[in-house]
C-alpha positions in Angstrom: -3.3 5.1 -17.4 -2.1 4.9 -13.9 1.4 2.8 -12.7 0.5 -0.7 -11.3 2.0 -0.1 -7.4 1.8 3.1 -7.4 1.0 4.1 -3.5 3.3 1.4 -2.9 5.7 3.4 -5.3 5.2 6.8 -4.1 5.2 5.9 -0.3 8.3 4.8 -0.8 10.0 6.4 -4.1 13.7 5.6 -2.7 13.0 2.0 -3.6 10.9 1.9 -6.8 13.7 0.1 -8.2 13.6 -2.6 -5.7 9.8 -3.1 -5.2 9.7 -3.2 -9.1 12.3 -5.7 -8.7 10.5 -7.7 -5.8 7.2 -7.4 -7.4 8.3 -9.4 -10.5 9.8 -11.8 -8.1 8.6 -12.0 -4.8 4.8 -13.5 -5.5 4.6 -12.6 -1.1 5.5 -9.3 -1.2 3.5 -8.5 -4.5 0.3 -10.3 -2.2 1.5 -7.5 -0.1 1.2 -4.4 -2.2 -1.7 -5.6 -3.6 -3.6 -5.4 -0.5 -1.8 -2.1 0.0 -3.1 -0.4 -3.0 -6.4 -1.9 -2.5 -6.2 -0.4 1.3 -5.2 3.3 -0.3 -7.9 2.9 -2.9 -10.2 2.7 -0.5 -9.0 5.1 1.9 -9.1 7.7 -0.9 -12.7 6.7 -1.5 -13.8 6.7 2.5 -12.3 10.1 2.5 -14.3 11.6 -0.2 -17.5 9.6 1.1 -20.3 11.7 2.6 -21.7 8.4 4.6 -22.0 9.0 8.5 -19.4 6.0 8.9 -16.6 7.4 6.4 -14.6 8.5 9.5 -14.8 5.2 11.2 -14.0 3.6 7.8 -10.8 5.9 7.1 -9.1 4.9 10.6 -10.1 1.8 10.1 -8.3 1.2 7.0 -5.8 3.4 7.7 -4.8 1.5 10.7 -4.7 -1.9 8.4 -1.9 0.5 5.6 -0.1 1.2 8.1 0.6 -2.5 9.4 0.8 -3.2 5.6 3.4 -0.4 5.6 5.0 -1.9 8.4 5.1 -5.4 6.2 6.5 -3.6 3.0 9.3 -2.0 5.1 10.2 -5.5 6.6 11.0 -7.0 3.0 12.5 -4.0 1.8 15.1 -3.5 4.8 15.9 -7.2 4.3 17.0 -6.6 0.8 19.4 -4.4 1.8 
């Protein structure tokens, strides 16, 4: 079975303690990394994907992580 959060866990393994922290908390920041994992899940899938658009798809959601990355960063340096 795989760990709930975990892209948002292994991005950023420094902190597991505080995102599992923030995730029981923080309903925001768990609205978050949800749509963080679901952005990896699908990156993973684009990326295996033989479709003529699975380039286009990849940057596409790889460009939405990383403003989700930028997010998860935000709430984390403020709980510092």
């Amino acid at each position: 079975m795989r760990e709930a959060y975990q892209h948002v866990i292994q991005r950023y393994p420094q902190k597991a303690r505080t995102i599992r922290t923030l995730l029981l908390k923080d309903q925001k920041f768990r609205e978050i990394c949800d749509d963080y994992e679901v952005a990896r899940e699908a990156i993973e899938w684009w990326s295996r994907s033989a479709r003529g658009d699975a380039k286009l798809r990849t940057a596409e959601l790889e460009k939405v992580g990383g403003e989700l990355e930028v997010e998860i960063e935000r709430v984390l340096n403020n709980c510092v």
